[in-house]
C-alpha positions as CSV (number, residue, x, y, z in Angstrom):
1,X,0.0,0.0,0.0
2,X,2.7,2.1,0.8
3,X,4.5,2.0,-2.0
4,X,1.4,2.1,-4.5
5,X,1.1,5.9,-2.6
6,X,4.3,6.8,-3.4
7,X,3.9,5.7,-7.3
8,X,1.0,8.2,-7.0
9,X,2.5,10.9,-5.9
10,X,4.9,10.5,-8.4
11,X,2.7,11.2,-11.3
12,X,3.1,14.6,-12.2
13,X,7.2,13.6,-12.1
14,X,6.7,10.5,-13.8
15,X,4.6,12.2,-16.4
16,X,8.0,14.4,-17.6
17,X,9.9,11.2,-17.8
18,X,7.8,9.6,-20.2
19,X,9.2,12.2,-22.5
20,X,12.5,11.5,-21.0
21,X,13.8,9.9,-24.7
22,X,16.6,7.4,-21.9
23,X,13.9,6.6,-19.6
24,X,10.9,6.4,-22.1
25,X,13.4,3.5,-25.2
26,X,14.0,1.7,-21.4
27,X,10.4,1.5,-20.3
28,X,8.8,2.0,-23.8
29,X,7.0,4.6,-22.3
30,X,4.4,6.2,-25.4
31,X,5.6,9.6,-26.2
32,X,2.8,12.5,-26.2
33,X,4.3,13.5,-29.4
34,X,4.1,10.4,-31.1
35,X,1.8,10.0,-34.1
36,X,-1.8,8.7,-33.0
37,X,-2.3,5.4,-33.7
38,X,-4.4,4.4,-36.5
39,X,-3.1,7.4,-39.0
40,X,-2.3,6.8,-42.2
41,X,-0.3,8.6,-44.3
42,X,0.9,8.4,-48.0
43,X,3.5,10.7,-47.4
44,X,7.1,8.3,-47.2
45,X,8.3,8.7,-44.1
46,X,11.6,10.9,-43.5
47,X,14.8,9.4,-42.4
48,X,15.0,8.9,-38.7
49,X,16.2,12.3,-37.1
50,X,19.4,11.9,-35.6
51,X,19.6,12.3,-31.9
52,X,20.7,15.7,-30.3
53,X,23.7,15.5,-28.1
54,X,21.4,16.2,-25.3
55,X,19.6,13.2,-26.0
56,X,22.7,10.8,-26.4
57,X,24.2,12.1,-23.3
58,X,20.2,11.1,-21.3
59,X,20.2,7.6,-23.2
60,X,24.2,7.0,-22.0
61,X,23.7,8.2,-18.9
62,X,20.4,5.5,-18.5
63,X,21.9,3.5,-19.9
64,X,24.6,3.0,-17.1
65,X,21.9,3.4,-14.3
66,X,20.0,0.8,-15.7
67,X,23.1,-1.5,-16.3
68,X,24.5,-0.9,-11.9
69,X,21.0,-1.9,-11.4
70,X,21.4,-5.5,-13.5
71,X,25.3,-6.0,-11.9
72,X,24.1,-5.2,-8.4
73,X,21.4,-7.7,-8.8
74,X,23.4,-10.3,-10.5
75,X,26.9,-10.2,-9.2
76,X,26.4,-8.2,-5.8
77,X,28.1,-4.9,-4.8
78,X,31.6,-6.9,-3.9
79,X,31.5,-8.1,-7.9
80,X,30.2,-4.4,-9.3
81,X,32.8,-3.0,-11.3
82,X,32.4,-0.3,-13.5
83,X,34.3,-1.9,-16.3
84,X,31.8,-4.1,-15.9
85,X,29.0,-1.5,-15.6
86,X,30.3,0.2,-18.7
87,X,30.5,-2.8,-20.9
88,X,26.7,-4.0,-20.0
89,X,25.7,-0.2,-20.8
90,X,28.0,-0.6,-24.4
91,X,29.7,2.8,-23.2
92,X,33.3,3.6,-22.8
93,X,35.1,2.7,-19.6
94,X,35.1,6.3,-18.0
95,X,32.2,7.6,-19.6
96,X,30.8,7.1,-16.1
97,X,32.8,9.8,-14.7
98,X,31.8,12.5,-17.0
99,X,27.9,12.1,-15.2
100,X,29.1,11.4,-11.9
101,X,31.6,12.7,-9.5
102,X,32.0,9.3,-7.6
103,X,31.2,5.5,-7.5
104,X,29.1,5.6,-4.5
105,X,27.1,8.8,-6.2
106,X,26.8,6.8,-9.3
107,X,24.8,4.1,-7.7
108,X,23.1,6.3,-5.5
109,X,22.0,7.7,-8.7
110,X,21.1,4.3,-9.6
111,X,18.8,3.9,-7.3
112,X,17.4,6.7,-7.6
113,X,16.2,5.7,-11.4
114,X,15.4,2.3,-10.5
115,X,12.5,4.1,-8.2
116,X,11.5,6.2,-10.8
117,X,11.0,3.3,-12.8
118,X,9.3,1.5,-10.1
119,X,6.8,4.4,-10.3
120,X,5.9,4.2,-14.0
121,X,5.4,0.7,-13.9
122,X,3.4,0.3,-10.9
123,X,1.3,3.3,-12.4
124,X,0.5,1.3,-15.4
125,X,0.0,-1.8,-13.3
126,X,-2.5,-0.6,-10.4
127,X,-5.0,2.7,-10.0
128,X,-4.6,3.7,-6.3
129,X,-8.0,5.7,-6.5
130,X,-9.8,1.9,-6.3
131,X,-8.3,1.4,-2.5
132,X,-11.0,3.5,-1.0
133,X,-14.0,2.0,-2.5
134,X,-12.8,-1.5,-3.7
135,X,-11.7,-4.2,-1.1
136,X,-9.9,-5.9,-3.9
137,X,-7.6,-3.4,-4.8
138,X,-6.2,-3.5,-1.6
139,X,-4.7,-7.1,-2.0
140,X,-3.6,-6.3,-5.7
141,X,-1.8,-3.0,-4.3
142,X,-0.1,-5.9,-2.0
143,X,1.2,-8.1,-5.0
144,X,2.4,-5.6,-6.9
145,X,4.2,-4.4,-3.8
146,X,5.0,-8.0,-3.4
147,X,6.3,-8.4,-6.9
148,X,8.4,-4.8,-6.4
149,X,10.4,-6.8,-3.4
150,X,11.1,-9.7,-5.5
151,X,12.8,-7.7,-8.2
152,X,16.4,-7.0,-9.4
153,X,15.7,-3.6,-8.5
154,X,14.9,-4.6,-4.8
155,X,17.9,-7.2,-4.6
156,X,20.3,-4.1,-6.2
157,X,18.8,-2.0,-3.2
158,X,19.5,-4.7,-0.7
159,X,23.6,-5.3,-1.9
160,X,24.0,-1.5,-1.4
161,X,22.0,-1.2,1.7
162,X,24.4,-3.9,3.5
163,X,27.3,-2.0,1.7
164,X,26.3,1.7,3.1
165,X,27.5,-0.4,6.1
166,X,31.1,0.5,5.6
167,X,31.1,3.6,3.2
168,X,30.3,6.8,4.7
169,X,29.2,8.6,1.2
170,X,27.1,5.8,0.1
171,X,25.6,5.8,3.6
172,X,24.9,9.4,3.7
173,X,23.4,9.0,-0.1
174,X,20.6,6.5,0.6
175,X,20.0,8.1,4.2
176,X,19.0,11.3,2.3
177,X,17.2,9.4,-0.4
178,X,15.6,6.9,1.8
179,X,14.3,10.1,3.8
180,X,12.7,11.7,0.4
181,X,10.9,8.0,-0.2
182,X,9.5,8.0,3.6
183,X,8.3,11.5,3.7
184,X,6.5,10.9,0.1
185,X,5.2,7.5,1.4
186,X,3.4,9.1,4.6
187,X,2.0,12.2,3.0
188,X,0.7,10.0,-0.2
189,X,-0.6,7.3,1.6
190,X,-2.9,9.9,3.7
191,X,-4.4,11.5,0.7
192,X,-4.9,8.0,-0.9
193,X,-7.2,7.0,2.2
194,X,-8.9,10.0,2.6
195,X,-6.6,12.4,4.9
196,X,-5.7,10.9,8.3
197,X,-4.6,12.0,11.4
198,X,-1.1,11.1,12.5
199,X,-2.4,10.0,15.5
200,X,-4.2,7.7,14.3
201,X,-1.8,5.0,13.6
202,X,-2.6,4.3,9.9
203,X,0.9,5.5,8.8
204,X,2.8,3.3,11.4
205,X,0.4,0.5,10.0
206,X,1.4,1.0,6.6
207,X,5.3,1.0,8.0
208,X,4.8,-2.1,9.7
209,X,3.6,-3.5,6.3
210,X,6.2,-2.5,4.1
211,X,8.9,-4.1,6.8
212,X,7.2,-7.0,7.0
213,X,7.2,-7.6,3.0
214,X,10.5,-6.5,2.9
215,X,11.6,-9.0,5.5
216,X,10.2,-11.6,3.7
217,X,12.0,-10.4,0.6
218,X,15.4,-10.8,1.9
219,X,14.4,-14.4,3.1
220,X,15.0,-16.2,-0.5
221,X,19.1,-16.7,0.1
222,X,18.7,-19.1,2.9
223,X,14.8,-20.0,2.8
224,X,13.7,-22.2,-0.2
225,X,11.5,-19.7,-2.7
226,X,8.6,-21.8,-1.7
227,X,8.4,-21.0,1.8
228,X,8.7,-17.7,1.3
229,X,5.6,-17.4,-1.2
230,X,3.9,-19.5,1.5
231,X,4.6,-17.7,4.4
232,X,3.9,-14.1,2.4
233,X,0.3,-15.2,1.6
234,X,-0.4,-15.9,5.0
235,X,1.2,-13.0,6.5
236,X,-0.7,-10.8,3.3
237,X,-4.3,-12.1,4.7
238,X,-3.0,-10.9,8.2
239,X,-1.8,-7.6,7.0
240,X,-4.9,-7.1,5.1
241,X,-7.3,-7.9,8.1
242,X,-5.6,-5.5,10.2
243,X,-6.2,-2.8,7.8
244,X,-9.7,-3.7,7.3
245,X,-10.2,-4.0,11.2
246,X,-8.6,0.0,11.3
247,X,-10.5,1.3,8.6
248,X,-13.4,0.5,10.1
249,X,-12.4,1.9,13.6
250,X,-11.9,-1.8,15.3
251,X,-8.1,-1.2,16.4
C-alpha cells in the first residue's frame, strides 16, 4: 500500500519522464508526441532524425543506471565493477565519470532511477483511486508491492543497503534518499485513504507492512522460494485484516 502511494505521488514527475527519450526507449513509455495510432499517411516517411547531443548524453547516462541496477542484482556490490557496468551499458570505460563525480554517487544515482522506474510501472499496473472503494484493490496493491520486493531492483537495493554499512558517502546517499521515499510515502498514503490523522496510527500501519514484505523479501538466500511465497500469503491475509479491522475503527 505504501509504495502504490508513493507511485501516486509520483505522477506529475513521472509524467515528464515519459518524454525523457533514456527513460521512455527503457520502459517503452508512449511519447505524447508520437503520431496517433491508427493514421495513415501516403507521405514516405523521412529518415529517422538523428539524436541531439542532449539526448545521447540522457540515453548513456540510462543506460549506465539501468546497467548498476542488472550487476548489483546479479553479481552483488563486492563483484560491481564499473568496467563491468560500462561494458553492459555498451559505453566507454570512464564515460561514467563524465555524469558522476563518484562510485558511490553513481549508484546512489542508480537507485534513484530504479524508483522512478518503479513508479511508471506500478502506475501502469495498479490505480490507487480503487483502494477506498474497492476491497480488492487492496490485496492487488499488495502483490504488486509484493512483486516490487522480489525484483532486481529490490535485490540491487538490498547489496547496497548492506554495503552503506562500511562507506560513509554511500551511507549518507541512501540516508538522504531513503528520507525523500518515507516522507513521500506518509504524505501519499494519507491523501490515498482520505486524509488521516497522525495520531491515528494508519501511517505506522502501513510502516509495519512495508517491513514485514521486505523482511520476507530478503528471506530467498537461505529459505527455499517456496516457503517464502507460503509464508507471504499468509502474513498478506494478516496484514490485510488489520487494515480492514482500522479502517473501520476496530483497532
Amino acid at each position: 500500500m505504501a509504495t502504490v502511494a508513493l507511485c501516486h505521488n509520483f505522477t506529475r514527475r513521472t509524467t515528464c519522464l515519459s518524454n525523457d527519450p533514456s527513460l521512455a526507449t527503457v520502459l517503452r513509455v508512449p511519447n505524447p508526441a508520437a503520431k496517433t495510432k491508427g493514421a495513415r499517411s501516403n507521405v514516405a516517411s523521412p529518415a529517422r532524425k538523428r539524436r541531439t547531443q542532449a539526448e545521447r548524453r540522457a540515453a548513456a547516462r540510462a543506460a549506465l543506471l539501468e546497467a548498476a541496477i542488472e550487476s548489483l542484482a546479479e553479481d552483488g556490490y563486492s563483484g560491481l565493477t564499473t568496467r563491468g557496468v560500462a561494458r553492459r551499458a555498451g559505453v566507454s570505460q570512464g564515460a561514467w565519470l563524465h555524469y558522476f563525480p563518484t562510485k558511490s554517487q553513481f549508484l546512489i544515482e542508480a537507485m534513484r532511477y530504479a524508483s522512478e522506474k518503479i513508479a511508471i510501472e506500478v502506475l501502469q499496473n495498479v490505480d490507487p483511486t480503487r483502494l477506498r472503494e474497492d476491497p480488492t484493490a487492496r490485496e492487488e496493491i499488495l502483490d504488486e508491492i509484493w512483486r516490487i520486493h522480489t525484483s532486481p531492483e529490490f535485490q540491487a537495493a538490498l547489496e547496497l543497503w548492506i554495503a552503506a554499512r562500511k562507506d560513509a558517502e554511500l551511507c549518507e546517499g541512501l540516508r538522504k534518499l531513503e528520507r525523500e521515499v518515507t516522507s513521500i510515502i506518509g504524505t501519499a498514503a494519507e491523501k490515498a485513504v482520505g486524509g488521516v490523522s497522525p495520531g491515528t496510527g494508519l501511517i505506522q500501519l502501513i510502516d509495519i507492512g512495508l517491513a514485514t514484505i521486505r523482511g520476507f523479501a530478503m528471506l530467498p538466500p537461505v529459505t527455499s522460494p517456496r516457503a517464502v511465497e507460503t509464508r507471504w500469503r499468509a502474513a498478506k491475509e494478516y496484514l490485510l485484516a488489520v487494515y480492514d479491522a482500522h479502517v473501520a475503527g476496530r483497532l
